[in-house]
C-alpha positions in Angstrom: 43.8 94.2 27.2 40.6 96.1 26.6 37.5 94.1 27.6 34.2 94.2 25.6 35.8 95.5 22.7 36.9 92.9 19.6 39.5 94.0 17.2 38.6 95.7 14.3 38.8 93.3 11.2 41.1 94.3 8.4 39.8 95.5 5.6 39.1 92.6 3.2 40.6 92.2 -0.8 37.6 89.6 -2.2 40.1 89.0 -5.1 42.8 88.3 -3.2 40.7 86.0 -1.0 39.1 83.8 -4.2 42.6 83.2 -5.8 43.4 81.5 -2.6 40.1 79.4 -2.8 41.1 78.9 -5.9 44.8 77.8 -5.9 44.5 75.4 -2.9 41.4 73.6 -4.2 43.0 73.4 -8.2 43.0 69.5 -8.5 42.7 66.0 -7.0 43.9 65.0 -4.3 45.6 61.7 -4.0 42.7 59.7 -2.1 40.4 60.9 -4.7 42.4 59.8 -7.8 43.0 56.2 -5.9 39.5 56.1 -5.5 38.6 56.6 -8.7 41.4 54.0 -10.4 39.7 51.1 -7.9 36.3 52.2 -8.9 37.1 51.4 -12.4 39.4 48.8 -11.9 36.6 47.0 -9.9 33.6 47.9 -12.7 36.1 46.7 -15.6 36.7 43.6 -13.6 33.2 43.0 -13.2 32.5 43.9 -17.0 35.3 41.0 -18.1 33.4 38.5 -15.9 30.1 39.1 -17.6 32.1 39.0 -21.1 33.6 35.5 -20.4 29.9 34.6 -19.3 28.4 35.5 -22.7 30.8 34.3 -24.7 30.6 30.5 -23.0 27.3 30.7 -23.2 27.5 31.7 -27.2 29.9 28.5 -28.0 27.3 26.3 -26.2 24.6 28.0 -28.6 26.7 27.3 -31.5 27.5 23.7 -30.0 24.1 23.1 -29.8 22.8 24.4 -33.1 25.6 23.0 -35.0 24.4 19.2 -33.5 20.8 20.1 -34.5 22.2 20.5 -37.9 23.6 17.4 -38.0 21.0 15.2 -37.1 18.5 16.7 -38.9 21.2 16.4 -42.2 21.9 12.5 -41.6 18.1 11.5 -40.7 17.4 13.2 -44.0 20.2 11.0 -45.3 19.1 7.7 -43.9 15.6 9.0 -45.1 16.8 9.5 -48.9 18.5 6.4 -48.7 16.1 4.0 -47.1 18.6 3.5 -44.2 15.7 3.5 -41.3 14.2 0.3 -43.7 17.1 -1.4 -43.4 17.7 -1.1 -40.0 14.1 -1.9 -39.5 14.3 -5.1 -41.4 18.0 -6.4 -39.7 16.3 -5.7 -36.5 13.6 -8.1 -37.2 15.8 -10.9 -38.3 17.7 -10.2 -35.3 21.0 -9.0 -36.6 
């Protein structure tokens, strides 16, 4: 044992040394590909919340409009027909 001096480093193949970088570090590990399956699990999940959202509160719109439509189509009725005199007039006998 020689102190003071450090072995002498082997000589070096760069090409050699890059198609080991290279084949250990080819794909995903595991943990990575897990990760990534919750992550899109969770943003899907999220996504079908904010779908069934929207689309209760379209059938409320539509609710709504469609009882707009039918008021506004049976006081034009009762208007065409002279219902609201009637009901005036049986109101004021008291009937």
């Amino acid at each position: 044992m020689s102190h003071g001096r450090l072995p002498s480093p082997r000589p070096c193949d760069e090409r050699a040394l890059q198609m080991k970088l290279s084949v250990s570090r080819s794909g995903f590990t595991l943990v990575e590909l897990l990760a990534v399956i919750v992550t899109i699990g969770i943003l899907a999940g999220t996504l079908m919340l904010a779908m069934v959202s929207a689309r209760d509160n379209a059938e409320a719109a539509r609710i709504i409009s469609e009882m707009r439509t039918m008021k506004s189509a049976a006081c034009l009725y009762c208007s065409d027909y002279g219902i609201w005199q009637r009901l005036r007039d049986m109101a004021s006998l008291g009937l």
